[in-house]
N, CA, C and O atoms as a Tinker XYZ file with bonds, in Angstrom:
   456  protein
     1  N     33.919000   -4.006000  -75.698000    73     2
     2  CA    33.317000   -3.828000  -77.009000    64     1     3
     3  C     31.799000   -3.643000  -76.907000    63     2     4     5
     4  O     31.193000   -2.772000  -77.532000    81     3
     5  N     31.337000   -4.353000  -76.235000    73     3     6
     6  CA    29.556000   -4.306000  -76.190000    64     5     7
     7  C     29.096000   -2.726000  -75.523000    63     6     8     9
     8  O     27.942000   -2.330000  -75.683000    81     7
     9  N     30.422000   -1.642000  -74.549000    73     7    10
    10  CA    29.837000   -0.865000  -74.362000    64     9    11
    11  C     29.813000    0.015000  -75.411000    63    10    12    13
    12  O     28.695000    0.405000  -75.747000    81    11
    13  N     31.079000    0.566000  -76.217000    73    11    14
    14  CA    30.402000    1.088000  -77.501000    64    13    15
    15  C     29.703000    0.652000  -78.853000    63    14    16    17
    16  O     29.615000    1.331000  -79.876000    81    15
    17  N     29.230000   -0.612000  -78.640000    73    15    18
    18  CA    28.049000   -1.130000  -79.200000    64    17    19
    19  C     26.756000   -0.097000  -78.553000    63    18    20    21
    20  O     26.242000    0.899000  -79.063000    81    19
    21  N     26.531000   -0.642000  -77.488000    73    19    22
    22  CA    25.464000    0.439000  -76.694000    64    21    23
    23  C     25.519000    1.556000  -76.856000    63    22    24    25
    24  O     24.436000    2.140000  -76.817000    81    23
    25  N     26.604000    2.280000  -77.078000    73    23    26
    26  CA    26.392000    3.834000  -77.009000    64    25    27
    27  C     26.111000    4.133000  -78.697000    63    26    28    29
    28  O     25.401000    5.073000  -79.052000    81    27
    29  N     26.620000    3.410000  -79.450000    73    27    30
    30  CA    25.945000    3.293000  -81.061000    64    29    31
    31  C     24.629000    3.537000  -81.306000    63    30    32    33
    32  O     23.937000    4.404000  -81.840000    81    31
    33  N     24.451000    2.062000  -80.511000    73    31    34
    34  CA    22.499000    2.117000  -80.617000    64    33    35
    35  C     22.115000    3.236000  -80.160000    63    34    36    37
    36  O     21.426000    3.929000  -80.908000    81    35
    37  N     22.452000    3.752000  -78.777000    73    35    38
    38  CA    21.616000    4.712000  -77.919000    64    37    39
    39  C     21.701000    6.040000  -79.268000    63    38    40    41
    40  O     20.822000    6.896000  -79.374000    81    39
    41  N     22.869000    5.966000  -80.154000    73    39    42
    42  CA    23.401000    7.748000  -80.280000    64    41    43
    43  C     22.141000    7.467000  -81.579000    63    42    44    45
    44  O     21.182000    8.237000  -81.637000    81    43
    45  N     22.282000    6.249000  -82.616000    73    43    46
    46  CA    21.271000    6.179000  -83.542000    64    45    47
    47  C     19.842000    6.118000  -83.485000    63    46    48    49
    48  O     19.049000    6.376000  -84.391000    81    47
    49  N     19.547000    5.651000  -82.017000    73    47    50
    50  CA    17.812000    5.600000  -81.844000    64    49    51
    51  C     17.743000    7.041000  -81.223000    63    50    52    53
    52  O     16.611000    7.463000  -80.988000    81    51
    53  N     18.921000    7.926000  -80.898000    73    51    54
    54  CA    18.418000    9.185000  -80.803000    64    53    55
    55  C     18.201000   10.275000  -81.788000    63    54    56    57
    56  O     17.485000   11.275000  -81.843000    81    55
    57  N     19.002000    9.759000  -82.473000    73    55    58
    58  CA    18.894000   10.471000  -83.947000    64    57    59
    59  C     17.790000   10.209000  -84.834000    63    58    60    61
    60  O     17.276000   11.042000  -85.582000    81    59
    61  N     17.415000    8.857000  -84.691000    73    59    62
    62  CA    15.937000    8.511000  -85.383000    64    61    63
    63  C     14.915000    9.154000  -84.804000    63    62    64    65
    64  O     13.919000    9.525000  -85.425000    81    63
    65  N     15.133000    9.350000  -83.382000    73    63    66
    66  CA    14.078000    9.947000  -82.976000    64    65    67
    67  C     13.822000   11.646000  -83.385000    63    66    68    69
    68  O     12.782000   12.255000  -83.636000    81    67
    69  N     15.456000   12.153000  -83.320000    73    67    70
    70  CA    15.491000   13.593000  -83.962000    64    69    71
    71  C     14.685000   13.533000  -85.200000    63    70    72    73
    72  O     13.803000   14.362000  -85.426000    81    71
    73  N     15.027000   12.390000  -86.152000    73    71    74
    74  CA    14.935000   13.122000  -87.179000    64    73    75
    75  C     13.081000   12.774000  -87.738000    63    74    76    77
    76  O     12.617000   13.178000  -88.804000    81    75
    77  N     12.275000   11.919000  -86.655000    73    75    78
    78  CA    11.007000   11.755000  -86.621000    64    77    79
    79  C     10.252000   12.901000  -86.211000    63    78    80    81
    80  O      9.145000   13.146000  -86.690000    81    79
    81  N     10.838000   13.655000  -85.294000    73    79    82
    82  CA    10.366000   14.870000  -84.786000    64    81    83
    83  C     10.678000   16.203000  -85.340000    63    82    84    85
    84  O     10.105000   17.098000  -84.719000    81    83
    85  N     11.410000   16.603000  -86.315000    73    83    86
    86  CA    12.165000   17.028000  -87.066000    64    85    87
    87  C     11.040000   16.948000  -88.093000    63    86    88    89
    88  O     10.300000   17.930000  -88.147000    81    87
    89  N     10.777000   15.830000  -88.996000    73    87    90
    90  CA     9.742000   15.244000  -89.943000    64    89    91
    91  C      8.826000   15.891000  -89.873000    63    90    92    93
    92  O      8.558000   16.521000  -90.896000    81    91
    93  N      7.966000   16.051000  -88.749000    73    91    94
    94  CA     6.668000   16.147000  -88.686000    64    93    95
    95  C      6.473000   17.473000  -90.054000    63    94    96    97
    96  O      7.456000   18.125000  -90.406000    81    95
    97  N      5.420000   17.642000  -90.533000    73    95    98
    98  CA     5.102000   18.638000  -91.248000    64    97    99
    99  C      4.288000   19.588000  -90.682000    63    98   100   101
   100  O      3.285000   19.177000  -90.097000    81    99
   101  N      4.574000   21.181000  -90.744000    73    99   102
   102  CA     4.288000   21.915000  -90.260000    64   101   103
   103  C      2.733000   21.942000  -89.660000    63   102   104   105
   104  O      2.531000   22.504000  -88.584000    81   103
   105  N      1.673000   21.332000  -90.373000    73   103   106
   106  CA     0.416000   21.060000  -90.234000    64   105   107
   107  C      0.163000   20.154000  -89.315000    63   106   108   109
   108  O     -0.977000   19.879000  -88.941000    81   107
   109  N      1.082000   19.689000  -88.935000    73   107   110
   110  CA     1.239000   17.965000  -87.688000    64   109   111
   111  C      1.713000   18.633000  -86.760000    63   110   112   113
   112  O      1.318000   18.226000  -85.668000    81   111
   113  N      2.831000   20.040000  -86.679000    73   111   114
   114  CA     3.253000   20.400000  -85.569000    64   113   115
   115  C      2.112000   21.349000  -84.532000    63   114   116   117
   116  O      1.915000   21.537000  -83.331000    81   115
   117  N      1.430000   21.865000  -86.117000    73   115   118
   118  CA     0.125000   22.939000  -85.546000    64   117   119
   119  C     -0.846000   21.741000  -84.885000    63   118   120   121
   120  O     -1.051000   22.134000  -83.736000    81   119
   121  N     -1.319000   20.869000  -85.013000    73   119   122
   122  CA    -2.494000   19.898000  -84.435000    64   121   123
   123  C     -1.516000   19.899000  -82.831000    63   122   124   125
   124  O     -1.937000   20.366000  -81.772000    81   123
   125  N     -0.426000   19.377000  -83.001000    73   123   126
   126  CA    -0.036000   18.921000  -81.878000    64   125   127
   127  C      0.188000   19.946000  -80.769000    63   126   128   129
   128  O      0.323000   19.382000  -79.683000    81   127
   129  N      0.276000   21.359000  -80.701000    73   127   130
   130  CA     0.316000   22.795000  -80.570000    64   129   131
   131  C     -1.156000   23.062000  -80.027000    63   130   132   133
   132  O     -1.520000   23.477000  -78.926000    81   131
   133  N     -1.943000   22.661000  -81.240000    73   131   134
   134  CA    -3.486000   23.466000  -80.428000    64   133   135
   135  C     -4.068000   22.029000  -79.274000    63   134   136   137
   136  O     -4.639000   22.183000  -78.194000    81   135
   137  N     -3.731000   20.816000  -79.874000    73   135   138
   138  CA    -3.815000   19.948000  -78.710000    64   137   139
   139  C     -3.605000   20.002000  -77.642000    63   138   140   141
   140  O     -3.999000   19.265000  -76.737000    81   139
   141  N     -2.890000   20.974000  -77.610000    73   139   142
   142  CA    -2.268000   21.277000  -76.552000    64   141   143
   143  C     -3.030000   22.192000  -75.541000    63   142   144   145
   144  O     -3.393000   22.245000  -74.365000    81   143
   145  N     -3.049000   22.811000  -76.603000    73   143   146
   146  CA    -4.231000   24.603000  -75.877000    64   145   147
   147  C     -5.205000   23.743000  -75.504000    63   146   148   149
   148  O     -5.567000   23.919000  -74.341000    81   147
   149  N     -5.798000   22.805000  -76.132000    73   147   150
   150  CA    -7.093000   22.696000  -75.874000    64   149   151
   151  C     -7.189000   22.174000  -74.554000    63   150   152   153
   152  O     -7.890000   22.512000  -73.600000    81   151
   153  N     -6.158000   21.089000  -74.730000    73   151   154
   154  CA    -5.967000   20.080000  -73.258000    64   153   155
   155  C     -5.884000   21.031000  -71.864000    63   154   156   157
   156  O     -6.505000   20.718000  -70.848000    81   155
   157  N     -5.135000   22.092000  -71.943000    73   155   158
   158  CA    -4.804000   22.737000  -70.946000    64   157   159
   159  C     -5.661000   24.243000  -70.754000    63   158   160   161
   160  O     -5.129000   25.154000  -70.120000    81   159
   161  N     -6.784000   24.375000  -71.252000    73   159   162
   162  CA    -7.805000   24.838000  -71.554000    64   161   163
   163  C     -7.810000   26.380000  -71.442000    63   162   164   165
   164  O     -8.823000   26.921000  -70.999000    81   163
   165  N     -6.319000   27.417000  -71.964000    73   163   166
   166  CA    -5.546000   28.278000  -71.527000    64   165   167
   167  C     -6.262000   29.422000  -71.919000    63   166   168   169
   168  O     -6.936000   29.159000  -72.916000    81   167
   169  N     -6.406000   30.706000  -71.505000    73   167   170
   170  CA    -6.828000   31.791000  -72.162000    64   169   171
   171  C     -5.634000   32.276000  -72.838000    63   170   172   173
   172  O     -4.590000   32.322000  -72.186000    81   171
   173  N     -5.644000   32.663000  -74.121000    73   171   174
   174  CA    -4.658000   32.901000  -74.914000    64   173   175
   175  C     -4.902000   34.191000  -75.553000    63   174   176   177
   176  O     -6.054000   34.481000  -75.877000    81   175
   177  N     -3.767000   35.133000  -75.805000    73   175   178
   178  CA    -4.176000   36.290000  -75.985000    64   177   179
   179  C     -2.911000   36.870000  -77.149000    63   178   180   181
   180  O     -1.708000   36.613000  -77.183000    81   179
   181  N     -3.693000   37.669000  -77.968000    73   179   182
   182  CA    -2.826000   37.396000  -78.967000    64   181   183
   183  C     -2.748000   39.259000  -79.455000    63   182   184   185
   184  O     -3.589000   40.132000  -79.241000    81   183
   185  N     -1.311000   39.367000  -80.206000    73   183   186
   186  CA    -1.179000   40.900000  -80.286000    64   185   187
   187  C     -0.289000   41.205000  -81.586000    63   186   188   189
   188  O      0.899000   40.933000  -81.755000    81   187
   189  N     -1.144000   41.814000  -82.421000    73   187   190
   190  CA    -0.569000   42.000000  -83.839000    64   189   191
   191  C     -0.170000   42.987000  -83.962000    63   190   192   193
   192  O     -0.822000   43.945000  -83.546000    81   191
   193  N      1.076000   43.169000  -84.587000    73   191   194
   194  CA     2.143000   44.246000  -85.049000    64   193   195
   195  C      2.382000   44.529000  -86.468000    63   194   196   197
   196  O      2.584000   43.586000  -87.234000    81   195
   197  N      2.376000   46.258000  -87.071000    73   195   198
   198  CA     2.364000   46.343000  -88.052000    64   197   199
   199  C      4.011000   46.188000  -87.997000    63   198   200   201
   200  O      4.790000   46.029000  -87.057000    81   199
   201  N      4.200000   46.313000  -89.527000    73   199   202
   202  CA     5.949000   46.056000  -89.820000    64   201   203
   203  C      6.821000   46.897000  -89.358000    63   202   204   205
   204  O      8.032000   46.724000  -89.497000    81   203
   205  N      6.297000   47.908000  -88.754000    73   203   206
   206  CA     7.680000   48.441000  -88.301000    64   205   207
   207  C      7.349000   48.575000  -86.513000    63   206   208   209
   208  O      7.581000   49.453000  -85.682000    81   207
   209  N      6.738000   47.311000  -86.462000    73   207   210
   210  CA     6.783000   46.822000  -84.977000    64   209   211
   211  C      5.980000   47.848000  -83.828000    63   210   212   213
   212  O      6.308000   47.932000  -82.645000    81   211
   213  N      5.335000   48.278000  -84.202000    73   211   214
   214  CA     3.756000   49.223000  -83.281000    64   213   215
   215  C      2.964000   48.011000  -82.845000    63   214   216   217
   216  O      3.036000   47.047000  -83.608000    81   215
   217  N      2.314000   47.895000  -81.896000    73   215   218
   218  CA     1.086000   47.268000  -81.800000    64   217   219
   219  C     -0.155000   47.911000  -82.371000    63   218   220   221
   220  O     -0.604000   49.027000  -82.109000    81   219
   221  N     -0.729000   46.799000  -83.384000    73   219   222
   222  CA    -2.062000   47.505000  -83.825000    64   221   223
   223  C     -3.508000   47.136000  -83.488000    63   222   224   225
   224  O     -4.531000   47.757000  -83.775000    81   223
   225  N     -3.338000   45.747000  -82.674000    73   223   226
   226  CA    -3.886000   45.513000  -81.943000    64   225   227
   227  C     -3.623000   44.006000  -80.859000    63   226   228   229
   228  O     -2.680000   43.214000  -80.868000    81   227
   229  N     -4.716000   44.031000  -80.096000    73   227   230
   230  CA    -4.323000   43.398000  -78.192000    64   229   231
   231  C     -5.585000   43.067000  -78.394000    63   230   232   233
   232  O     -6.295000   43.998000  -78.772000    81   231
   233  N     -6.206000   41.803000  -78.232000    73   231   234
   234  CA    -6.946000   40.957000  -78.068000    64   233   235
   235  C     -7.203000   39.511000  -77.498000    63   234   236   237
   236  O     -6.507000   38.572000  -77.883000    81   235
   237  N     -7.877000   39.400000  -76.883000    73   235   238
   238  CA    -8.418000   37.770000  -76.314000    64   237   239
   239  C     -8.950000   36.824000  -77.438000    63   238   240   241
   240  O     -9.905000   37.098000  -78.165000    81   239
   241  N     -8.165000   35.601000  -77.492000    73   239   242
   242  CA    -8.822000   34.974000  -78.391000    64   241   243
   243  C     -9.377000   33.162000  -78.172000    63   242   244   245
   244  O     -8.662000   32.183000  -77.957000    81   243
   245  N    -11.027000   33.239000  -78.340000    73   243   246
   246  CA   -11.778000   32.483000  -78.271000    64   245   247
   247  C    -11.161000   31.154000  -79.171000    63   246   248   249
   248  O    -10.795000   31.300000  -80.337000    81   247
   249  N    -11.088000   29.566000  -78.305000    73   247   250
   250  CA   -10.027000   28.676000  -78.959000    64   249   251
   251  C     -9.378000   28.921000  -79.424000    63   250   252   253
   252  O     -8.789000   29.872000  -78.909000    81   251
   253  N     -8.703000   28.375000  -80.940000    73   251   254
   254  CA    -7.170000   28.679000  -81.045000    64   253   255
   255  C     -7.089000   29.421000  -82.463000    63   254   256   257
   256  O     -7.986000   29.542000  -83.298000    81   255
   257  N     -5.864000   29.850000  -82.502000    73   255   258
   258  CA    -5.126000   30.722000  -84.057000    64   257   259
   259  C     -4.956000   29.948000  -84.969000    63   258   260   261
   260  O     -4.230000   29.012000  -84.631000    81   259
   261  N     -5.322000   29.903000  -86.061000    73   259   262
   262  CA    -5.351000   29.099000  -87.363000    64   261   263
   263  C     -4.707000   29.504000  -88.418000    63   262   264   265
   264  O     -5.201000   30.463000  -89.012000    81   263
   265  N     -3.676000   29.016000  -88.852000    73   263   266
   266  CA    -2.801000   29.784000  -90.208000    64   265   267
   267  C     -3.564000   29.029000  -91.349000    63   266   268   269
   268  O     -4.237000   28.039000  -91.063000    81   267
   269  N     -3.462000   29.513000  -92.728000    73   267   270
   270  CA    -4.490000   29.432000  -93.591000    64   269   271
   271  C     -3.652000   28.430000  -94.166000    63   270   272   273
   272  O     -2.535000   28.142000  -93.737000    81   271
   273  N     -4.365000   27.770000  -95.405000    73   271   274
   274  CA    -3.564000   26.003000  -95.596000    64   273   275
   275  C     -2.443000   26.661000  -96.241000    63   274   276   277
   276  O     -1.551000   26.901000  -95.426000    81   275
   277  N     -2.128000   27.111000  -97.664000    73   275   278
   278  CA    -1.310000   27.522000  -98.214000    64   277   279
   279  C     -0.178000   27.431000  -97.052000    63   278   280   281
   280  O      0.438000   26.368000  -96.989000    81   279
   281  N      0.170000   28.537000  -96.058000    73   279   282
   282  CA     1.058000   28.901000  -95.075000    64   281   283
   283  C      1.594000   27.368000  -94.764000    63   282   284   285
   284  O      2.689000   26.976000  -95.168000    81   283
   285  N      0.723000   26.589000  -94.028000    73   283   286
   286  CA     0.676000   25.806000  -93.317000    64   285   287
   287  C      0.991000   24.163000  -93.797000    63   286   288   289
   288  O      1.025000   23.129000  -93.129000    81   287
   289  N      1.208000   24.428000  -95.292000    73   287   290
   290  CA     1.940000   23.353000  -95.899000    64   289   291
   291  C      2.860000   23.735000  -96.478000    63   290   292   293
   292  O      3.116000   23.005000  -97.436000    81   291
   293  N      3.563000   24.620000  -96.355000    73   291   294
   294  CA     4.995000   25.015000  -96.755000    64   293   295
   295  C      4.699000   25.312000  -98.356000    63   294   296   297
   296  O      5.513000   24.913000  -99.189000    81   295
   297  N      3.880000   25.803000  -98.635000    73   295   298
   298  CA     3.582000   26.601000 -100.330000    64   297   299
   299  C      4.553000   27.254000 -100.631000    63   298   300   301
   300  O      4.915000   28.153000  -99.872000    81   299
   301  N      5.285000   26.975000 -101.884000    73   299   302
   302  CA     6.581000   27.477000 -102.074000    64   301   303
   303  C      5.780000   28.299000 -103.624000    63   302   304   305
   304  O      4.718000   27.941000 -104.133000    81   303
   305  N      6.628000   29.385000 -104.071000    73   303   306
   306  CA     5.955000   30.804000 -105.211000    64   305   307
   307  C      5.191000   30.806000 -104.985000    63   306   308   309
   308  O      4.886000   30.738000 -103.795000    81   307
   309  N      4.384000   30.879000 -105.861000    73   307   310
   310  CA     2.660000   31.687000 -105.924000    64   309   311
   311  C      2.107000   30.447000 -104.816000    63   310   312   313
   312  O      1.207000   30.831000 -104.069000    81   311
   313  N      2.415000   29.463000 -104.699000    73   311   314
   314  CA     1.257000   28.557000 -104.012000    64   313   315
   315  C      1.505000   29.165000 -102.436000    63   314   316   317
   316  O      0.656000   29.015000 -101.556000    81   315
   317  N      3.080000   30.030000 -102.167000    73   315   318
   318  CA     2.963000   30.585000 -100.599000    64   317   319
   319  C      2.306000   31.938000 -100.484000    63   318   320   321
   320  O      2.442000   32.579000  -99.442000    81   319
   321  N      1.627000   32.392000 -101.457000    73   319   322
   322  CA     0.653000   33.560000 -101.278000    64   321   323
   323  C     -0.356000   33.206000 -100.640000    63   322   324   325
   324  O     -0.857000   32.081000 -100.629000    81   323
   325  N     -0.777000   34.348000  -99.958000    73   323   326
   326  CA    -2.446000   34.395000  -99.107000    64   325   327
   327  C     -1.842000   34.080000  -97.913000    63   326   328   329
   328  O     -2.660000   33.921000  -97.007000    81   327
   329  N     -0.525000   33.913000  -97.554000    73   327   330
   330  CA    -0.541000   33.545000  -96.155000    64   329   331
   331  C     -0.630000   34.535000  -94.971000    63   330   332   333
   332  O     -0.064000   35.626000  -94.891000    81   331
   333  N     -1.701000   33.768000  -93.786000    73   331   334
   334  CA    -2.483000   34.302000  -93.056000    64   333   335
   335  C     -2.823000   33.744000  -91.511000    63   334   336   337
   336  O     -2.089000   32.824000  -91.149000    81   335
   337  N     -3.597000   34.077000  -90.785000    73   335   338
   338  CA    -3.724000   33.688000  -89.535000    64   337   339
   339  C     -5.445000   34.039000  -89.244000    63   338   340   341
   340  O     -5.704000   35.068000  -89.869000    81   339
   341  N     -6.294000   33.686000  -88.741000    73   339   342
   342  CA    -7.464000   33.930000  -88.492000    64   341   343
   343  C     -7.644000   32.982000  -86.988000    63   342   344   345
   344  O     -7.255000   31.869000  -86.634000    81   343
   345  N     -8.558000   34.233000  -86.262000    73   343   346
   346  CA    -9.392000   33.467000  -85.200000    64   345   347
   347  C    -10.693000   34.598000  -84.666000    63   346   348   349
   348  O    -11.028000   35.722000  -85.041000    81   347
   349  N    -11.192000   33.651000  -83.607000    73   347   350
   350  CA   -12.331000   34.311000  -83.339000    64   349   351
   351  C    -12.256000   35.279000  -81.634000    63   350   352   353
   352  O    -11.820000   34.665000  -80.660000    81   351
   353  N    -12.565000   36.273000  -81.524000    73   351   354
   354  CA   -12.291000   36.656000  -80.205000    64   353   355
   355  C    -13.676000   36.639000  -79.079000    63   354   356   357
   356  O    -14.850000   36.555000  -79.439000    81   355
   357  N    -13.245000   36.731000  -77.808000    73   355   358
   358  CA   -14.165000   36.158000  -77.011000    64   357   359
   359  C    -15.525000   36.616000  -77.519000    63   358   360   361
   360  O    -16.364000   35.826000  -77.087000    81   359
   361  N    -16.051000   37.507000  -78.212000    73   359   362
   362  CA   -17.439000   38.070000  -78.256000    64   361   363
   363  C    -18.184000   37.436000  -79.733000    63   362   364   365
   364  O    -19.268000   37.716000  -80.244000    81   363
   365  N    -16.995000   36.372000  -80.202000    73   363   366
   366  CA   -17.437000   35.736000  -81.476000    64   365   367
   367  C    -17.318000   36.146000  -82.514000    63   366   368   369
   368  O    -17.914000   35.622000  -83.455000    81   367
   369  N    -16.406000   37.349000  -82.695000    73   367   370
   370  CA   -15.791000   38.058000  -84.108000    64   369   371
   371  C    -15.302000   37.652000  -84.656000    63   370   372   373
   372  O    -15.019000   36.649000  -84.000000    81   371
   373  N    -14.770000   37.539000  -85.668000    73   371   374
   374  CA   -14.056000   36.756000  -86.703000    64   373   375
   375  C    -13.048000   37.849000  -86.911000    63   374   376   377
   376  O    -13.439000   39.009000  -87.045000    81   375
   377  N    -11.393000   37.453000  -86.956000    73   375   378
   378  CA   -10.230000   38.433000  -87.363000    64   377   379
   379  C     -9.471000   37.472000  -88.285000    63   378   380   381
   380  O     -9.300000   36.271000  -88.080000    81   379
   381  N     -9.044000   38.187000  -89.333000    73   379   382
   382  CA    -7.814000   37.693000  -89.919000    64   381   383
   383  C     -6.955000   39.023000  -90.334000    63   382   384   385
   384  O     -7.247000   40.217000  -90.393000    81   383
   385  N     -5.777000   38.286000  -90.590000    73   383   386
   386  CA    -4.020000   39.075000  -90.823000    64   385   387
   387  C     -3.473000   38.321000  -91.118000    63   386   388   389
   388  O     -3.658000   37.113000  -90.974000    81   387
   389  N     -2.362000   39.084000  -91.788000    73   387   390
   390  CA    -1.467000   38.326000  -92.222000    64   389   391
   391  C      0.151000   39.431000  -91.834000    63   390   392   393
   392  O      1.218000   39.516000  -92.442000    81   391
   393  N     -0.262000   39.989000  -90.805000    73   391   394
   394  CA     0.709000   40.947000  -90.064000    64   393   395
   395  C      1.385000   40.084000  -88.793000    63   394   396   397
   396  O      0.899000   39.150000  -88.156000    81   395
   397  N      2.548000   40.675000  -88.676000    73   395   398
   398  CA     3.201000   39.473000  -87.441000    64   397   399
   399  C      2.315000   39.486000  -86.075000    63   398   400   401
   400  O      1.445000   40.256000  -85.667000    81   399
   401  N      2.825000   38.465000  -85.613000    73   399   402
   402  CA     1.889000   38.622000  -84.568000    64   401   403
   403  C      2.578000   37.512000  -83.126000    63   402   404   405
   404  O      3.378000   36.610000  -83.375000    81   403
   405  N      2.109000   37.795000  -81.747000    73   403   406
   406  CA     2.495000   37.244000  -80.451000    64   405   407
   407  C      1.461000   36.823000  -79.874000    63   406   408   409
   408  O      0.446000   37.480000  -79.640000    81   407
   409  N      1.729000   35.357000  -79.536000    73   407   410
   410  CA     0.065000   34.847000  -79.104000    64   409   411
   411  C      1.028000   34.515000  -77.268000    63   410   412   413
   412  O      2.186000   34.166000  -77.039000    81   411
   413  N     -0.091000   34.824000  -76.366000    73   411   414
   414  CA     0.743000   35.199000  -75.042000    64   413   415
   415  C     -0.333000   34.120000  -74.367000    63   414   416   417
   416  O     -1.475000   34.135000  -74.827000    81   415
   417  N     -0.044000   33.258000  -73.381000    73   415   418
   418  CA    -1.191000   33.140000  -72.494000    64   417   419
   419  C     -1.403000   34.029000  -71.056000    63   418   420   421
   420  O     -1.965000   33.700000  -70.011000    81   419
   421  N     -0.828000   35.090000  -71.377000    73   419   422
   422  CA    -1.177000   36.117000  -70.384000    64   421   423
   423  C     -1.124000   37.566000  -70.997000    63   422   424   425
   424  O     -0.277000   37.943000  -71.807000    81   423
   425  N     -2.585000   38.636000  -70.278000    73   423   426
   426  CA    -2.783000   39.429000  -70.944000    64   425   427
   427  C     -1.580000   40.529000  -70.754000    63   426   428   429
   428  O     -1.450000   41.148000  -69.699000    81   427
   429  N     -0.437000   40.766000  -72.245000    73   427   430
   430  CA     0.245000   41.656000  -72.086000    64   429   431
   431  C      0.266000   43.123000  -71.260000    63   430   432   433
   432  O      1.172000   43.653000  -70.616000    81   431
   433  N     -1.463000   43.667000  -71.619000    73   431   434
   434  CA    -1.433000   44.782000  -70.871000    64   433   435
   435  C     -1.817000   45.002000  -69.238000    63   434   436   437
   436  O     -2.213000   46.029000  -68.687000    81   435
   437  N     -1.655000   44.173000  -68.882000    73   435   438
   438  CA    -1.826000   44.180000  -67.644000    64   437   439
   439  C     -0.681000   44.172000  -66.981000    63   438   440   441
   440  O      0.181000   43.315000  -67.175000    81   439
   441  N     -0.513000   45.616000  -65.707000    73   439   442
   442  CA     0.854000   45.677000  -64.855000    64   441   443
   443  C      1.055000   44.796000  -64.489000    63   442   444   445
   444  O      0.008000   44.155000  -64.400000    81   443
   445  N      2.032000   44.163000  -64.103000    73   443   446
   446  CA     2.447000   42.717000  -63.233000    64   445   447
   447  C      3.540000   43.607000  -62.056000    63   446   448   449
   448  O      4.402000   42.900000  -61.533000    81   447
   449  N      3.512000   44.909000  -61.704000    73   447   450
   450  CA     3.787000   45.522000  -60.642000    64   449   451
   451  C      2.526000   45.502000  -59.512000    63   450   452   453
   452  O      1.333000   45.288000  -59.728000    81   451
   453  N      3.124000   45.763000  -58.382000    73   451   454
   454  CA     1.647000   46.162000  -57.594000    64   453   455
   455  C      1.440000   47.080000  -57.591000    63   454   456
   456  O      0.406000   47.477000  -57.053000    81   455
């Protein structure tokens, strides 16, 4: 009896744990995400696509990608308008979009043939 006692606990403190991590709100998952970048101090390179999937542009980007608050707290009707992405690229430009986009830590255009 005490072993499926144990496997109870184990299956419910795993599920608590799912559903803590699960929880987080999208704005808690982004901190924990660029914490990340930052820690591991990555060159990150990022490449925006118009909608019918062209690249419109391939860029390096200086620290990290920022989605605008609206986006980034789950704004449901009019409060999920304006949603967007902005960052700065290595020469200190300022970009924003709100076009899809692939953030790579390696520069796509570069052959990886010899």
């Amino acid at each position: 009896m005490k072993f499926t006692s144990k496997k109870v606990v184990v299956a419910l403190s795993i599920l608590l744990l799912a559903l803590c991590a699960t929880a987080c709100r999208n704005e808690a998952q982004n901190r924990i995400r660029r914490s990340i970048q930052e820690y591991t101090a990555q060159r990150m390179y990022i490449t925006v696509y118009s909608y019918d999937g062209k690249a419109v542009f391939t860029g390096l980007v200086d620290g990290k990608v920022t989605r605008s608050g609206n986006a980034s707290e789950g704004g449901v009707g009019d409060q999920s308008l304006g949603a967007y992405i902005y960052w700065y690229d290595e020469r200190g430009r300022y970009h924003q979009t709100d076009l899809p986009y692939l953030l790579t830590s390696y520069d796509r255009n570069v052959s990886s043939q010899p």
